[in-house]
C-alpha positions in Angstrom: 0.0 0.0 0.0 1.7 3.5 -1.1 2.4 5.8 1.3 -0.1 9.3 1.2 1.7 12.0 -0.4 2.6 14.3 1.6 0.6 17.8 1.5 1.7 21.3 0.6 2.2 23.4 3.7 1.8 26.7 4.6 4.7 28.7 6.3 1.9 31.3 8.1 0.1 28.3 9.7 2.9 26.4 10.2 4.4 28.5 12.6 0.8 29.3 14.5 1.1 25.4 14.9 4.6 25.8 16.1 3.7 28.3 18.4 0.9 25.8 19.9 2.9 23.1 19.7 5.8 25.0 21.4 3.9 26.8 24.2 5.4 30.1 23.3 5.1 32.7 20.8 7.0 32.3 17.1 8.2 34.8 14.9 9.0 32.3 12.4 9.7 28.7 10.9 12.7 28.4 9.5 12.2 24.9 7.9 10.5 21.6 8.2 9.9 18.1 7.3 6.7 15.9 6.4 6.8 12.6 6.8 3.9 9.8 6.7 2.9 8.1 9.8 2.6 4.1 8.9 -0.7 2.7 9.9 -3.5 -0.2 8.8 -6.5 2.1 6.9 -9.4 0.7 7.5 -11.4 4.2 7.2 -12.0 5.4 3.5 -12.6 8.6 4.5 -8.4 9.6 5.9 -6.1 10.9 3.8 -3.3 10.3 5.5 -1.3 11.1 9.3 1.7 13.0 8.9 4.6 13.9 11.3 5.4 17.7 10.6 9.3 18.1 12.3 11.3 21.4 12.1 12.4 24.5 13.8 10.9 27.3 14.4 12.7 31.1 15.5 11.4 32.4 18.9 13.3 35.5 19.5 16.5 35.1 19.1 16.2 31.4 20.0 15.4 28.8 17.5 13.9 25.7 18.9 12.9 22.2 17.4 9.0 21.8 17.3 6.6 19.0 16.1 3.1 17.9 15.4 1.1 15.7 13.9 -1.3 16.7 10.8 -4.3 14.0 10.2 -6.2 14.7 7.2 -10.2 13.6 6.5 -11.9 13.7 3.5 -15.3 14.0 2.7 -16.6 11.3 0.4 -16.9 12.0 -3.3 -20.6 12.6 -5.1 -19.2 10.0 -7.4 -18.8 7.0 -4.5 -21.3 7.9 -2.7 -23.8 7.8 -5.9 -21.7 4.4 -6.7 -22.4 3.0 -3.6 -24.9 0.2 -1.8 -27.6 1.6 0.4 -25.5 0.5 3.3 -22.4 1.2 2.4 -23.6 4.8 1.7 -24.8 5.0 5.2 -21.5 3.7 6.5 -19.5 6.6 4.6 -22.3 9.1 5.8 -22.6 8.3 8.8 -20.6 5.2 11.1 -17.3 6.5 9.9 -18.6 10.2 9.5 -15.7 12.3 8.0 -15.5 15.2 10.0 -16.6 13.8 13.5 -12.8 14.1 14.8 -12.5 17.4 13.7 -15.7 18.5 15.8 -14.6 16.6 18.8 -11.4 18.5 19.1 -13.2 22.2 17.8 -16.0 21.0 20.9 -13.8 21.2 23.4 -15.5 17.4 24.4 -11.8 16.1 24.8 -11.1 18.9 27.1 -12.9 17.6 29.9 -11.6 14.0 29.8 -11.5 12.2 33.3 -8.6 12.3 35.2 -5.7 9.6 33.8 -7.4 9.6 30.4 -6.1 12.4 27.9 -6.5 12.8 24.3 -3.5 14.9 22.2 -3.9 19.0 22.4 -5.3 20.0 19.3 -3.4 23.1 18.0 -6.3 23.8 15.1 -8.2 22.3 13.0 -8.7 23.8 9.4 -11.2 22.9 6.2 -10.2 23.4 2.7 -12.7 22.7 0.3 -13.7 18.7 1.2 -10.9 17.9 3.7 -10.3 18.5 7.2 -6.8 19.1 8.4 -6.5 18.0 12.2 -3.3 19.4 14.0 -2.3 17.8 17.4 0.0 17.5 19.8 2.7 14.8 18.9 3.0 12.0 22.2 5.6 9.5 22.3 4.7 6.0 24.1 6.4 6.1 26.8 6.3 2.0 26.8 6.9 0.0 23.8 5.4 -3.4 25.2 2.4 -3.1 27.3 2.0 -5.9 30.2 -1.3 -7.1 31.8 -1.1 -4.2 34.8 -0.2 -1.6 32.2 -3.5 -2.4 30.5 -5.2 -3.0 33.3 -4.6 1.0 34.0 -6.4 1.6 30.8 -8.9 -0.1 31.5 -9.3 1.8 34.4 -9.0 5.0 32.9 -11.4 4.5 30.0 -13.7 3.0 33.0 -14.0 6.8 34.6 -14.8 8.0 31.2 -18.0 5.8 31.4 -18.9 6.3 34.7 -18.7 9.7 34.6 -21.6 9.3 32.7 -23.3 6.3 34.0 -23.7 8.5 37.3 -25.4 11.4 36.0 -23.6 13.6 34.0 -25.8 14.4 31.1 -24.7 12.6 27.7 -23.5 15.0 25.4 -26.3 15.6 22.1 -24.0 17.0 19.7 -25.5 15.9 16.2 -21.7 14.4 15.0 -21.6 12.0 17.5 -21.9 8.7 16.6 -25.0 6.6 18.0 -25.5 2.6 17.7 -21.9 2.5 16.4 -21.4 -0.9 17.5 -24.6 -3.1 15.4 -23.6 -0.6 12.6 -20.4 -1.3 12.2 -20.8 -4.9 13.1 -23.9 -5.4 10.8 -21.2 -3.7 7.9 -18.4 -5.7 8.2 -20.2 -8.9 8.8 -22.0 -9.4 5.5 -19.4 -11.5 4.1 -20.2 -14.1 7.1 -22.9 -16.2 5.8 -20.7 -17.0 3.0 -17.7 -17.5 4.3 -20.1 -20.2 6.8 -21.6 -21.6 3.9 -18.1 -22.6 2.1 -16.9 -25.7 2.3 -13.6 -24.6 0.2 -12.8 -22.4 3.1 -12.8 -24.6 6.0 -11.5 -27.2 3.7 -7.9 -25.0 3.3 -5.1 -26.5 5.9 -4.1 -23.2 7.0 -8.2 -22.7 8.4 -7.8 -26.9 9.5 -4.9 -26.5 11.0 -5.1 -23.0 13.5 -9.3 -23.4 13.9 -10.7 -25.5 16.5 -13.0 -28.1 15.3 -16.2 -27.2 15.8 -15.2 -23.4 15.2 -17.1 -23.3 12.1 -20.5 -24.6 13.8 -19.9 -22.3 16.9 -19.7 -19.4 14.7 -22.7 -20.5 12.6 -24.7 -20.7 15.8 -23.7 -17.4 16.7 -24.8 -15.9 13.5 -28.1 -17.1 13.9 -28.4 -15.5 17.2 -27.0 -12.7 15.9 -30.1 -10.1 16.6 -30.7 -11.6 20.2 -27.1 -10.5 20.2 -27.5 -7.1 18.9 -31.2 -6.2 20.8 -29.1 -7.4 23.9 -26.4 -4.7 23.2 -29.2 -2.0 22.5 -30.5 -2.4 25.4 -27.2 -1.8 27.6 -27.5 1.9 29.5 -25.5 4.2 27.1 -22.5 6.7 28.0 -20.0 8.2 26.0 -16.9 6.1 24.8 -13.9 6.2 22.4 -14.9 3.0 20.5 -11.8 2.8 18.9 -9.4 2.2 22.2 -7.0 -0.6 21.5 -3.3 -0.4 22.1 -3.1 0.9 18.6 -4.9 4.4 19.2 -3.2 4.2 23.0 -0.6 5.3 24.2 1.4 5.4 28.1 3.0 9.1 28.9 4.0 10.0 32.7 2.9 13.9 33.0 1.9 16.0 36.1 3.3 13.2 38.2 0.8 10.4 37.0 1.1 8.2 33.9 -1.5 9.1 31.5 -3.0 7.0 29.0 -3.3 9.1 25.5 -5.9 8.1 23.6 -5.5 9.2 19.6 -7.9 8.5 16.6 -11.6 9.8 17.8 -12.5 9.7 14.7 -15.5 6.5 15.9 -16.0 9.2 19.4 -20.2 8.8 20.6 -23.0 7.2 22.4 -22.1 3.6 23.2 -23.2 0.8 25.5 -21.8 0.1 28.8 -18.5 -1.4 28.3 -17.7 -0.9 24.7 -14.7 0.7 25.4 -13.2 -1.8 27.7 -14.1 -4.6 25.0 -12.6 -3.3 22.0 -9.0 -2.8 24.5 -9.1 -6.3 24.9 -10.7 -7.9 21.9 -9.0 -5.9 19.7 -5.5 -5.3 21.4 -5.1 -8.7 21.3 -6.7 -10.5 18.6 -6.1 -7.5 15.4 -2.8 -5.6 17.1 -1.7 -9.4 18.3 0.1 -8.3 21.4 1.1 -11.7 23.2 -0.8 -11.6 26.5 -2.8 -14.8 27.8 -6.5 -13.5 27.1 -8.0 -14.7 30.5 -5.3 -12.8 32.4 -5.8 -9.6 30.1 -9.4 -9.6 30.6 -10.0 -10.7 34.2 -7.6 -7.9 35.0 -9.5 -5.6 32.9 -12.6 -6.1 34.0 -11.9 -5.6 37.9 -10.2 -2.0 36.4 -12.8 -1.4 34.8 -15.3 -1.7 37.9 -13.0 0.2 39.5 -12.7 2.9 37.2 -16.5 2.8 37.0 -16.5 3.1 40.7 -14.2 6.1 41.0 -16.2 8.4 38.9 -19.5 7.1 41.3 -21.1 4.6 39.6 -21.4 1.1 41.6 -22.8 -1.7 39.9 -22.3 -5.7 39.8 -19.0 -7.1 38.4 -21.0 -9.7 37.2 -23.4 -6.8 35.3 -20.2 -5.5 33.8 -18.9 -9.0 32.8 -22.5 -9.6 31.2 -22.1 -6.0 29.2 -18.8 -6.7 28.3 -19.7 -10.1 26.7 -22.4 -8.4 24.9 -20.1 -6.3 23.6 -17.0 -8.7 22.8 -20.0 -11.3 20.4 -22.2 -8.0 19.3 -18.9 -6.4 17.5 -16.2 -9.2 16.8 -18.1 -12.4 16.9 -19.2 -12.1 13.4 -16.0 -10.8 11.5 -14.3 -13.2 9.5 -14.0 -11.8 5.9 -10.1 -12.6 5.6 -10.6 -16.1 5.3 -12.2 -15.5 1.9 -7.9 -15.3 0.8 -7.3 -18.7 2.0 -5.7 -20.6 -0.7 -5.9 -17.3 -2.9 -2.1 -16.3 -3.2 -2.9 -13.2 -4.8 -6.0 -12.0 -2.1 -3.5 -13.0 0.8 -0.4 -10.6 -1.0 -3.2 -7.9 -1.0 -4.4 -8.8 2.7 -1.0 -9.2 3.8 0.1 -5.5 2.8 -3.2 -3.9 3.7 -2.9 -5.4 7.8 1.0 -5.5 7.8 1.4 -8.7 8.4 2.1 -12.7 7.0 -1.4 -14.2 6.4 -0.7 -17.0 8.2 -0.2 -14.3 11.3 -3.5 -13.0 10.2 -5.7 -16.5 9.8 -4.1 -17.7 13.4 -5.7 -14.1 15.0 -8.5 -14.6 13.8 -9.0 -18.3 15.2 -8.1 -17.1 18.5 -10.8 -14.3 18.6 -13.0 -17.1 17.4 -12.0 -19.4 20.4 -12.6 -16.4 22.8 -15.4 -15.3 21.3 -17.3 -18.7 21.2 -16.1 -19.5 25.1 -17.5 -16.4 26.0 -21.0 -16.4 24.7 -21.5 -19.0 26.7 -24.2 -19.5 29.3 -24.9 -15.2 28.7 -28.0 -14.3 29.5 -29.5 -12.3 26.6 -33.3 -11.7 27.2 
């Protein structure tokens, strides 16, 4: 996959970013360099995240500054008039262009609970049908996240939905997103009947050898159950979350005495069920980021910080409430999302799949018959009506 190209700047703006970035006035940048931030696209409508280095003249000082420039795009009259009913509702509205933009410009990510920050945005500017996003750049302070180091995540998105749970008033902003989670799952799971009804595909050794046995059945059971599934997750009390918060969009910086987890990429940011956010940090940390953490550890600990996070902004409920929610959560978004399977014995789809997630297929295929293990242990013996 080609790198974006990156975009022509503008000395005037660069330095009021400087200046943000920098904490101090600038009189001038002297020079600086664009360069493209690797990451899996997933989201049709970015246009690429860029690393803008250089140094700036404050004074008689000149100082090194940086920032990072994401870029949205609106989507074209051509695709959307090209597109399926519900993929046209997917471009207009589950991964909404410009929602990132209006977080940041809200001042929504301003009032973030304490432990739990998101980058300072130093502008956000539209030309024509784009939206240029300039933040902060944060540096992971941790290359390798453990179980406890998650754990405080977990707790820190847990305040965020708390806060929320005990009686602050859900934000109503039009741009936020609401019943993100069937959406997107009802999307991306239209290729699962097919890949269930294909005897090719569970016949391949690479799907015989890393599934378990009766994987394809379990799934299959699943999908049938799939609206029980999805009314069960509609019915959850809502709050505001991320939906996007695995280790990926997260990172670990120690500021003002405390580490902080940084939370990037709101581009998903609205009304969600209780424990969305702490589902997608372990479902998707470890079973699409493939960090290589036993999944009972990662999630018993995540849960308890989640209850406690929950707790701490004043909402006390059941830890077996929240382990019901999260369950919901875990089958109602990543129980029914198998579509890279469809490569199997393909050489050509697996090159494609292989440089679109950044990884050997093989590497992929095993991921995905993990989640499926989870996934299938979990549902079990959930309560759903």
């Amino acid at each position: 996959m080609a790198a974006p190209a990156p975009p022509e700047l503008d000395r005037a703006r660069l330095a009021a970013v400087a200046s943000g970035a920098l904490g101090r006035s600038v009189d001038a940048v002297v020079d600086w360099t664009v360069t493209p931030v690797g990451y899996t696209v997933f989201n049709p409508v970015s246009q690429g995240i860029f690393r803008v280095t250089g140094t700036a003249r404050s004074g008689g000082t000149s100082l090194p500054w940086s920032a990072v420039l994401k870029i949205c795009r609106a989507p074209s009259d051509a695709e959307l008039a090209e597109a399926s009913p519900d993929r046209r509702a997917i471009l207009i509205d589950t991964l909404r262009w410009d929602r990132e933009g209006e977080a940041y410009a809200s001042g929504l990510l301003e009032t973030l609970p304490d432990g739990l920050a998101a980058p300072r945005c130093l502008g956000v500017d539209r030309h024509d049908d784009t939206l240029w996003i300039w933040l902060e750049y944060v540096a992971d302070d941790i290359a390798q996240w453990d179980v406890a180091r998650y754990a405080l995540a977990a707790r820190h998105l847990g305040r965020l939905g708390g806060e929320y749970h005990a009686g602050r008033e859900l934000p109503s902003q039009e741009w936020l997103s609401r019943g993100w989670v069937r959406s997107w799952s009802t999307y991306f799971s239209r290729t699962m009947p097919a890949m269930l009804a294909s005897d090719d595909v569970w016949a391949q050794p690479i799907v015989v050898e890393l599934f378990d046995p009766g994987a394809r059945e379990e799934l299959g059971r699943l999908w049938d159950e799939r609206d029980r599934w999805w009314d069960a997750l509609d019915r959850l009390p809502l709050t505001l979350a991320h939906l996007d918060a695995f280790r990926g969009n997260l990172m670990s910086r120690t500021a003002r005495g405390q580490v902080e987890t940084v939370a990037i990429d709101w581009a998903f940011v609205g009304l969600a069920p209780l424990a969305a956010d702490v589902a997608t940090l372990v479902a998707a940390s470890l079973f699409y980021h493939g960090d290589p953490l036993d999944p009972h550890a990662v999630t018993t600990a995540c849960l308890a910080a989640t209850h406690d996070g929950l707790r701490d902004a004043g909402h006390d409920i059941s830890l077996h409430e929240l382990e019901r929610a999260y369950a919901i959560n875990v089958v109602g978004r990543w129980g029914f999302v198998i579509a890279p399977l469809r490569a199997a014995g393909d050489r050509a789809r697996q090159e494609k799949m292989e440089q679109m997630l950044r990884r050997p297929y093989r590497e992929i295929v095993r991921l995905i018959a993990e989640r499926a293990r989870y996934v299938c242990a979990l549902s079990r013996g959930v309560e759903l009506d």
